[in-house]
TIVO-2410 file (N, C-alpha, C; in nm, 3 decimals):
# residues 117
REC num residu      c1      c2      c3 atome chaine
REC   1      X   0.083  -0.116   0.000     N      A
REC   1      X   0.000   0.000   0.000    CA      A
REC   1      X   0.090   0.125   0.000     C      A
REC   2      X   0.083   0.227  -0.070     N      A
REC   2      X   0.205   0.337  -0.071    CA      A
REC   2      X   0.080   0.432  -0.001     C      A
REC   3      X   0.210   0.528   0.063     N      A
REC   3      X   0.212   0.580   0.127    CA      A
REC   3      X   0.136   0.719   0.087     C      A
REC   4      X   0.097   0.787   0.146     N      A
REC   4      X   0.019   0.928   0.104    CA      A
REC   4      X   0.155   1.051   0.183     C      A
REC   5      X   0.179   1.130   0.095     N      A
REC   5      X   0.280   1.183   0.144    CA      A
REC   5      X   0.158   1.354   0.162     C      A
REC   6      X   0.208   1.419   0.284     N      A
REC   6      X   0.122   1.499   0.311    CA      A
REC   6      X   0.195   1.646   0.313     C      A
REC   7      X   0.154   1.754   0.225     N      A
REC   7      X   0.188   1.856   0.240    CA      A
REC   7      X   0.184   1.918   0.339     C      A
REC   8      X   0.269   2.025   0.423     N      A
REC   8      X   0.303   2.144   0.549    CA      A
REC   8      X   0.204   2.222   0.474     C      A
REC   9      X   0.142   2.294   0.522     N      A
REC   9      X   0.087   2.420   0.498    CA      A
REC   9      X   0.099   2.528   0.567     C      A
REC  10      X   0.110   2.651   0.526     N      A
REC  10      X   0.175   2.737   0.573    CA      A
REC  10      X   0.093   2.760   0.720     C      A
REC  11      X   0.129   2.773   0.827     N      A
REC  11      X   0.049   2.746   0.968    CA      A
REC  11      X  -0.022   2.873   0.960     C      A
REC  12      X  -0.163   2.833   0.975     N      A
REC  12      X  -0.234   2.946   1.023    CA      A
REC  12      X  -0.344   2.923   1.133     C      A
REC  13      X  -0.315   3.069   1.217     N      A
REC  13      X  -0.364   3.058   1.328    CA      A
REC  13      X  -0.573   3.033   1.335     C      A
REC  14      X  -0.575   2.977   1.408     N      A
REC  14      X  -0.751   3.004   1.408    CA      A
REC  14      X  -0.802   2.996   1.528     C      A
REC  15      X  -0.887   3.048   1.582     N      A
REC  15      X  -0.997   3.068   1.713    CA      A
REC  15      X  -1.080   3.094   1.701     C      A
REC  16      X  -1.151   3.028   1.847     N      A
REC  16      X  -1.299   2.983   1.751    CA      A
REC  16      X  -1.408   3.139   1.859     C      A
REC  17      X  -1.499   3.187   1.794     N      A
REC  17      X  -1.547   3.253   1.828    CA      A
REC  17      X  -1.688   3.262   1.933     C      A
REC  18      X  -1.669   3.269   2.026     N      A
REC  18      X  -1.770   3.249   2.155    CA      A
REC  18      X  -1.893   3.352   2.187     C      A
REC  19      X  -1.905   3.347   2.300     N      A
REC  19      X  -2.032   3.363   2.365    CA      A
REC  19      X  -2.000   3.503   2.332     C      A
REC  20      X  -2.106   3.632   2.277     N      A
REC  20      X  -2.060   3.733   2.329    CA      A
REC  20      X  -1.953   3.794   2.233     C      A
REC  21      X  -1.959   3.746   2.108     N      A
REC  21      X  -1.785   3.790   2.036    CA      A
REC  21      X  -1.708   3.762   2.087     C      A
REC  22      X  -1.662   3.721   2.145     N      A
REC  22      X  -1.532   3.712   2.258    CA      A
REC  22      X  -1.408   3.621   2.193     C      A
REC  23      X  -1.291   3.641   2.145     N      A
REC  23      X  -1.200   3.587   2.054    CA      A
REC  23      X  -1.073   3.587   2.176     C      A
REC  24      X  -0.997   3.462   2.135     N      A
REC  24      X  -0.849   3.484   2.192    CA      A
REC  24      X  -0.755   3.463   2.080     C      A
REC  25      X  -0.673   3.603   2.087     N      A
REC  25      X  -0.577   3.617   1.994    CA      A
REC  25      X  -0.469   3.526   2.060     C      A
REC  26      X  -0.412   3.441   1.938     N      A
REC  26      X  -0.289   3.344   1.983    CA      A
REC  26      X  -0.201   3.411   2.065     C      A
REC  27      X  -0.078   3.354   2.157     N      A
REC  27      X  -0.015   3.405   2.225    CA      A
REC  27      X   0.112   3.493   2.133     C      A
REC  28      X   0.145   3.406   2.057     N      A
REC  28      X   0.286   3.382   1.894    CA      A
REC  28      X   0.234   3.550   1.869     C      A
REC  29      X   0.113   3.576   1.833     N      A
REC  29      X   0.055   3.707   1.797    CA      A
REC  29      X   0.069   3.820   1.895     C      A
REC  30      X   0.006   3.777   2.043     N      A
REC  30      X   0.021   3.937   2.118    CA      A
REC  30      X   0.163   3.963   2.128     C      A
REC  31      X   0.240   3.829   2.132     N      A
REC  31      X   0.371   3.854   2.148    CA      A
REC  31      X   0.460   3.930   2.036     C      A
REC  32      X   0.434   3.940   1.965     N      A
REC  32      X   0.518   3.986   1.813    CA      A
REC  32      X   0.424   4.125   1.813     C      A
REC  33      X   0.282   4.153   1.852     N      A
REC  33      X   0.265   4.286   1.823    CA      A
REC  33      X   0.299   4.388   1.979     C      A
REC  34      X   0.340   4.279   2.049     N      A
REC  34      X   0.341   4.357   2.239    CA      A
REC  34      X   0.243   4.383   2.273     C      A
REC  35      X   0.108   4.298   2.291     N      A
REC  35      X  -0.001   4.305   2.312    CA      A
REC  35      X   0.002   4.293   2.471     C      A
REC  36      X  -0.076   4.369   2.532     N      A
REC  36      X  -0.133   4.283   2.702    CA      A
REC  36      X  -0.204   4.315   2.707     C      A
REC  37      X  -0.310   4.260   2.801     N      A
REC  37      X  -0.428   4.274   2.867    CA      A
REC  37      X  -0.474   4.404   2.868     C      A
REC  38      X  -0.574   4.481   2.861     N      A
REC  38      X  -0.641   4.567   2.881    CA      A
REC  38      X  -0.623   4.687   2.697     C      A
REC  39      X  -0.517   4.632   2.673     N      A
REC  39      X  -0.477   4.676   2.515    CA      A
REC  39      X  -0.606   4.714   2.428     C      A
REC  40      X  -0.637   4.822   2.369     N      A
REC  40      X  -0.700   4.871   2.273    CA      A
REC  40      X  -0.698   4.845   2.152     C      A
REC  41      X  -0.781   4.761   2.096     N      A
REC  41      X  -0.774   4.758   1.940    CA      A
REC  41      X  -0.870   4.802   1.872     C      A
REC  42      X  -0.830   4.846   1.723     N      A
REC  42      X  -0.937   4.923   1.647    CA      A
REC  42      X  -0.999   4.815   1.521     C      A
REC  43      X  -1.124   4.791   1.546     N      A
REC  43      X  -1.174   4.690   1.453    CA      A
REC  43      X  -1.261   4.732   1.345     C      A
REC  44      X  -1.235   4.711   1.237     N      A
REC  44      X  -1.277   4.714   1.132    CA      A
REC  44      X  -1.302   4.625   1.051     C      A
REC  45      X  -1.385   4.598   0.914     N      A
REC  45      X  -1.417   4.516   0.777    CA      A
REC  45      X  -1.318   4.605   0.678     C      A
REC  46      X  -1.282   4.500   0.630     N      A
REC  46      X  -1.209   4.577   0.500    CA      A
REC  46      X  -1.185   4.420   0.420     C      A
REC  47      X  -1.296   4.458   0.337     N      A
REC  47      X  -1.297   4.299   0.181    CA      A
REC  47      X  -1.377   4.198   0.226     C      A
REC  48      X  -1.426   4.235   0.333     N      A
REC  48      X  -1.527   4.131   0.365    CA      A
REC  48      X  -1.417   4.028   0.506     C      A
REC  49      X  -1.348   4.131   0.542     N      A
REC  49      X  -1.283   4.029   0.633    CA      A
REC  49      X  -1.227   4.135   0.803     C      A
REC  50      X  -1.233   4.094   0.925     N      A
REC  50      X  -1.232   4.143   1.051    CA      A
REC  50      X  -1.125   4.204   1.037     C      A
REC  51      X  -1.038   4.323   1.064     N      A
REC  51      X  -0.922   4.372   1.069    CA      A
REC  51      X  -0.925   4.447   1.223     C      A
REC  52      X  -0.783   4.386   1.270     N      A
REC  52      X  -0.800   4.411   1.448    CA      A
REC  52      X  -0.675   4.502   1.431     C      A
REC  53      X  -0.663   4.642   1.479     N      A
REC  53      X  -0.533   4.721   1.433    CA      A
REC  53      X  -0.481   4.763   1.613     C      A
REC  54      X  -0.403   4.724   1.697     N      A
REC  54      X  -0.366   4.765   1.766    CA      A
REC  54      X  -0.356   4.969   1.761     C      A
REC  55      X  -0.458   4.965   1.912     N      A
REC  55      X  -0.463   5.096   1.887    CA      A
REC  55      X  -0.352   5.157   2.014     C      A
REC  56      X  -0.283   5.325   1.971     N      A
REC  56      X  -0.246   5.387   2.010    CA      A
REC  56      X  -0.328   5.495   2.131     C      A
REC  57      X  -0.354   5.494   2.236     N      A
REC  57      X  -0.427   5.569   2.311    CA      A
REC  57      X  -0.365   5.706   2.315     C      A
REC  58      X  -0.222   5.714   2.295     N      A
REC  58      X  -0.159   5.909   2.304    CA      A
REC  58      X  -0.106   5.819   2.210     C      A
REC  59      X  -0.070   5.945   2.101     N      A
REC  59      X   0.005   5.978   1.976    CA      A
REC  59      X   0.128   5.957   2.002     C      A
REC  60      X   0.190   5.900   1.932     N      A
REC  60      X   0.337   5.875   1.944    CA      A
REC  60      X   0.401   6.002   1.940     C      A
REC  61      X   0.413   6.138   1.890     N      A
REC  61      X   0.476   6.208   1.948    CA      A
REC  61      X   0.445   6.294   2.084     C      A
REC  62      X   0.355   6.234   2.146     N      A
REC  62      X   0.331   6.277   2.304    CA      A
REC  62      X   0.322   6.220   2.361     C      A
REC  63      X   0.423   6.085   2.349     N      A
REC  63      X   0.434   5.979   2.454    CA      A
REC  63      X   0.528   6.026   2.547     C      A
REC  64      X   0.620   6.119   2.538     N      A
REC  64      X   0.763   6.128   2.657    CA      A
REC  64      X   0.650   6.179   2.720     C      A
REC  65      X   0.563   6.275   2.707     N      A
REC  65      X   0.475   6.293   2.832    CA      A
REC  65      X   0.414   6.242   2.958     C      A
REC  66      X   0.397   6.088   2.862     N      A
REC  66      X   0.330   6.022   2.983    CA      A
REC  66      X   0.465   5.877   3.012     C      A
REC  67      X   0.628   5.887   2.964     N      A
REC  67      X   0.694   5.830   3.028    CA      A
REC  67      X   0.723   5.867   3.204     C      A
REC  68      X   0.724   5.731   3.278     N      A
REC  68      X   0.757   5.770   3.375    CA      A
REC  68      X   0.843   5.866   3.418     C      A
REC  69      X   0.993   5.853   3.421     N      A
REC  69      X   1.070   6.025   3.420    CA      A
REC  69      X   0.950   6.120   3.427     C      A
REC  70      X   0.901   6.167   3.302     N      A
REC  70      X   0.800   6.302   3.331    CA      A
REC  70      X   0.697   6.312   3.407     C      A
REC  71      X   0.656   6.183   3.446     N      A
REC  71      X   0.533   6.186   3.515    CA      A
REC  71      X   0.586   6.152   3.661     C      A
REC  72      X   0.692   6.184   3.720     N      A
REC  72      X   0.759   6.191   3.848    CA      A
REC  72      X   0.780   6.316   3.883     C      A
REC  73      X   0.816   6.366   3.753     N      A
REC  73      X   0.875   6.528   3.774    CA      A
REC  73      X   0.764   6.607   3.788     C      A
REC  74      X   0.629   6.561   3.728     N      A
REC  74      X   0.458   6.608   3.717    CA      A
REC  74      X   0.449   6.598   3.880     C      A
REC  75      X   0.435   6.524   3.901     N      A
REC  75      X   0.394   6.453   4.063    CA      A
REC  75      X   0.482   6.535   4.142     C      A
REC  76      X   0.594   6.584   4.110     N      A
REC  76      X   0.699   6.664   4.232    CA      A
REC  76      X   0.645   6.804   4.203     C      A
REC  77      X   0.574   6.877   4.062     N      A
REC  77      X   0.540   6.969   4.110    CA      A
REC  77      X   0.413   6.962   4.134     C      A
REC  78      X   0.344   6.915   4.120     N      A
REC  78      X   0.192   6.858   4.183    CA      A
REC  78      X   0.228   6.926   4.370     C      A
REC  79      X   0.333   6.821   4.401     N      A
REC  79      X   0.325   6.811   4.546    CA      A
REC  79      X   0.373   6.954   4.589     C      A
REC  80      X   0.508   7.049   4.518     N      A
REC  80      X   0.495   7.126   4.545    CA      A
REC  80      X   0.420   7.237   4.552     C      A
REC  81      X   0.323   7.260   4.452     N      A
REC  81      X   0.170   7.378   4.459    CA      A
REC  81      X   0.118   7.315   4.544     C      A
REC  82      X   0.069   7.213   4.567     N      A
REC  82      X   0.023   7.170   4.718    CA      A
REC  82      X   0.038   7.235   4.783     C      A
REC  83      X   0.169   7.219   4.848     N      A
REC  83      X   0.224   7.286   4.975    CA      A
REC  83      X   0.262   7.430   4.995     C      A
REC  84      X   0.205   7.488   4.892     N      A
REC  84      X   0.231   7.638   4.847    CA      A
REC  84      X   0.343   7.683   4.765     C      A
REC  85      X   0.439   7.571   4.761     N      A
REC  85      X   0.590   7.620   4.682    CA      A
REC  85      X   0.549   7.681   4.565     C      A
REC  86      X   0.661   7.776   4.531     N      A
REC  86      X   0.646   7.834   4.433    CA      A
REC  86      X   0.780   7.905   4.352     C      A
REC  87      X   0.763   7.846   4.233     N      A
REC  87      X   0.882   7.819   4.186    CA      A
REC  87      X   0.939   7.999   4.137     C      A
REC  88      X   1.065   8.026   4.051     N      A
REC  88      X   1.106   8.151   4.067    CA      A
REC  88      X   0.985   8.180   3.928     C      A
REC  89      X   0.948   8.343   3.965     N      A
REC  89      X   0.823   8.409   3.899    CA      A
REC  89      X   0.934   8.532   3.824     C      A
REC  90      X   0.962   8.562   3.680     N      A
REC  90      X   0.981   8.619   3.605    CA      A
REC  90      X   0.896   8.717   3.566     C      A
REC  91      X   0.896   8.832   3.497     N      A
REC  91      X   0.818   8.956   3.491    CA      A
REC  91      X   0.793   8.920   3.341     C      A
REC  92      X   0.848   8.826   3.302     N      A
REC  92      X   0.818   8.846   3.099    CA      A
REC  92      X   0.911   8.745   3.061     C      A
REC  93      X   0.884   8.742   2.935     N      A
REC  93      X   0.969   8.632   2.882    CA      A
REC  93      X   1.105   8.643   2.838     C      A
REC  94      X   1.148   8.761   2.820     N      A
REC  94      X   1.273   8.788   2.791    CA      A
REC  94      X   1.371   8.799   2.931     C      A
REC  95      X   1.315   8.782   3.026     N      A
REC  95      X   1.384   8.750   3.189    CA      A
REC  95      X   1.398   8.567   3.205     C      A
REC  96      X   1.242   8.577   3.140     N      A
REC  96      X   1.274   8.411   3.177    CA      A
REC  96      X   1.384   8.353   3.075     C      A
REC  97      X   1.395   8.398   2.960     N      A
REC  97      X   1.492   8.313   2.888    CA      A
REC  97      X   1.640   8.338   2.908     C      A
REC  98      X   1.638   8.480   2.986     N      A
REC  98      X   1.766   8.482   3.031    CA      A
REC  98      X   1.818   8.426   3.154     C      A
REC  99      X   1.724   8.351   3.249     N      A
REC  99      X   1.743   8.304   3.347    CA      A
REC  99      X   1.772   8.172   3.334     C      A
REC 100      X   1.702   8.110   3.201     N      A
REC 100      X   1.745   7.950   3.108    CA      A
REC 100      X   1.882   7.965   3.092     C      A
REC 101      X   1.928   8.067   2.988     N      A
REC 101      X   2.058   8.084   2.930    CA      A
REC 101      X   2.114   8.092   3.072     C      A
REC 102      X   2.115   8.134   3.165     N      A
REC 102      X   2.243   8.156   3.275    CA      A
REC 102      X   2.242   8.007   3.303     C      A
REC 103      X   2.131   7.955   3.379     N      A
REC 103      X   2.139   7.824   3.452    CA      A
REC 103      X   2.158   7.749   3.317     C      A
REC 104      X   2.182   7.734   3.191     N      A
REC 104      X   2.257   7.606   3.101    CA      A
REC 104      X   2.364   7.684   3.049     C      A
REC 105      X   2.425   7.789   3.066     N      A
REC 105      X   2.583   7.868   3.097    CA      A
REC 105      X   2.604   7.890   2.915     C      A
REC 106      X   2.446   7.932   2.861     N      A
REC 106      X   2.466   7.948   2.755    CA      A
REC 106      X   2.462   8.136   2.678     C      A
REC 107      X   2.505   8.190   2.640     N      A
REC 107      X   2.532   8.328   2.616    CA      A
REC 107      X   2.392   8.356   2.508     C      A
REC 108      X   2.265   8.401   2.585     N      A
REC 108      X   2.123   8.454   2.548    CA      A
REC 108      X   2.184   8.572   2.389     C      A
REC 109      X   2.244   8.643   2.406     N      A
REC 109      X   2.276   8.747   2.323    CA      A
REC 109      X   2.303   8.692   2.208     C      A
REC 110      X   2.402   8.628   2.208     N      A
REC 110      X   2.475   8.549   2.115    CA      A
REC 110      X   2.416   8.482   2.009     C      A
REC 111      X   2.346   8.379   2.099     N      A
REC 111      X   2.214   8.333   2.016    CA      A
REC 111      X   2.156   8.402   1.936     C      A
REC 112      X   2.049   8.514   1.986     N      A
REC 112      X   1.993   8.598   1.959    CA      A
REC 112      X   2.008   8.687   1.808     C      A
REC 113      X   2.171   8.683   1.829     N      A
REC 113      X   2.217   8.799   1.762    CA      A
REC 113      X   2.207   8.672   1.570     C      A
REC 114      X   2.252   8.534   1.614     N      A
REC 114      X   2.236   8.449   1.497    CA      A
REC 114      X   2.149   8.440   1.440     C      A
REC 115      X   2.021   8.483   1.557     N      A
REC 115      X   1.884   8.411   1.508    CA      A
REC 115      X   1.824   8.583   1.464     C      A
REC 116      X   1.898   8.666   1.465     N      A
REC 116      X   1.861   8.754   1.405    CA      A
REC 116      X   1.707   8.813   1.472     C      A
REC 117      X   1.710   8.788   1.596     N      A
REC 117      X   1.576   8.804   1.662    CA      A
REC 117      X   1.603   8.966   1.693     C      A
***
C-alpha cells in the first residue's frame, strides 16, 4: 500500500469565536505585536474580512509625556503647589529666557544675535 505523502501548509492561526464575540488572539501574535491585557484595538471590515489594528491611546509624538521620568517630575510639582511652593516668577519672557541661558551657561545674546531676533 504506498504511502500518502502529506503537504506542510503554511500554519495558520484560528480561534474559535464564543459567547458574546469574545475571541483569543494566539499568544505567537500578542507577542510579536506587544499586546497585554487591557490593550485597545481598532476593529474594522475591510474585503469582507475582521481587521484588528492595535490601537495607540496618546500619539506617538506625546508619549515622553506620559513616560515615567516626566510623570515623576509632574507629581513633584503637583506636590509642590500643594504645599504652596512656588517656583522663581519672572516679569516676561525675555527674563525668563535669560534666566534659562544663565542656569545652562549658555550666552542669550549670542544666540539671539544668529537668530537675528
Amino acid at each position: 500500500m504506498a504511502t500518502t505523502k502529506h503537504r506542510r501548509r503554511p500554519h495558520l492561526a484560528s480561534t474559535p469565536l464564543r459567547k458574546k464575540g469574545i475571541i483569543t488572539i494566539p499568544q505567537d501574535i500578542r507577542d510579536q505585536l506587544d499586546l497585554e491585557e487591557g490593550d485597545l484595538l481598532v476593529v474594522a471590515v475591510e474585503d469582507g474580512r475582521i481587521v484588528l489594528t492595535p490601537a495607540s491611546v496618546v500619539p506617538d509624538d506625546q508619549a515622553w509625556f506620559w513616560s515615567a521620568e516626566w510623570q515623576a517630575k509632574e507629581r513633584e510639582v503637583d506636590d509642590a503647589l500643594a504645599t504652596g511652593e512656588r517656583g522663581e516668577v519672572h516679569e516676561g519672557g525675555e527674563p525668563f529666557l535669560q534666566a534659562l541661558a544663565d542656569e545652562a551657561g549658555i550666552d542669550l545674546e549670542g544666540i539671539k544675535k544668529r537668530a537675528d531676533v
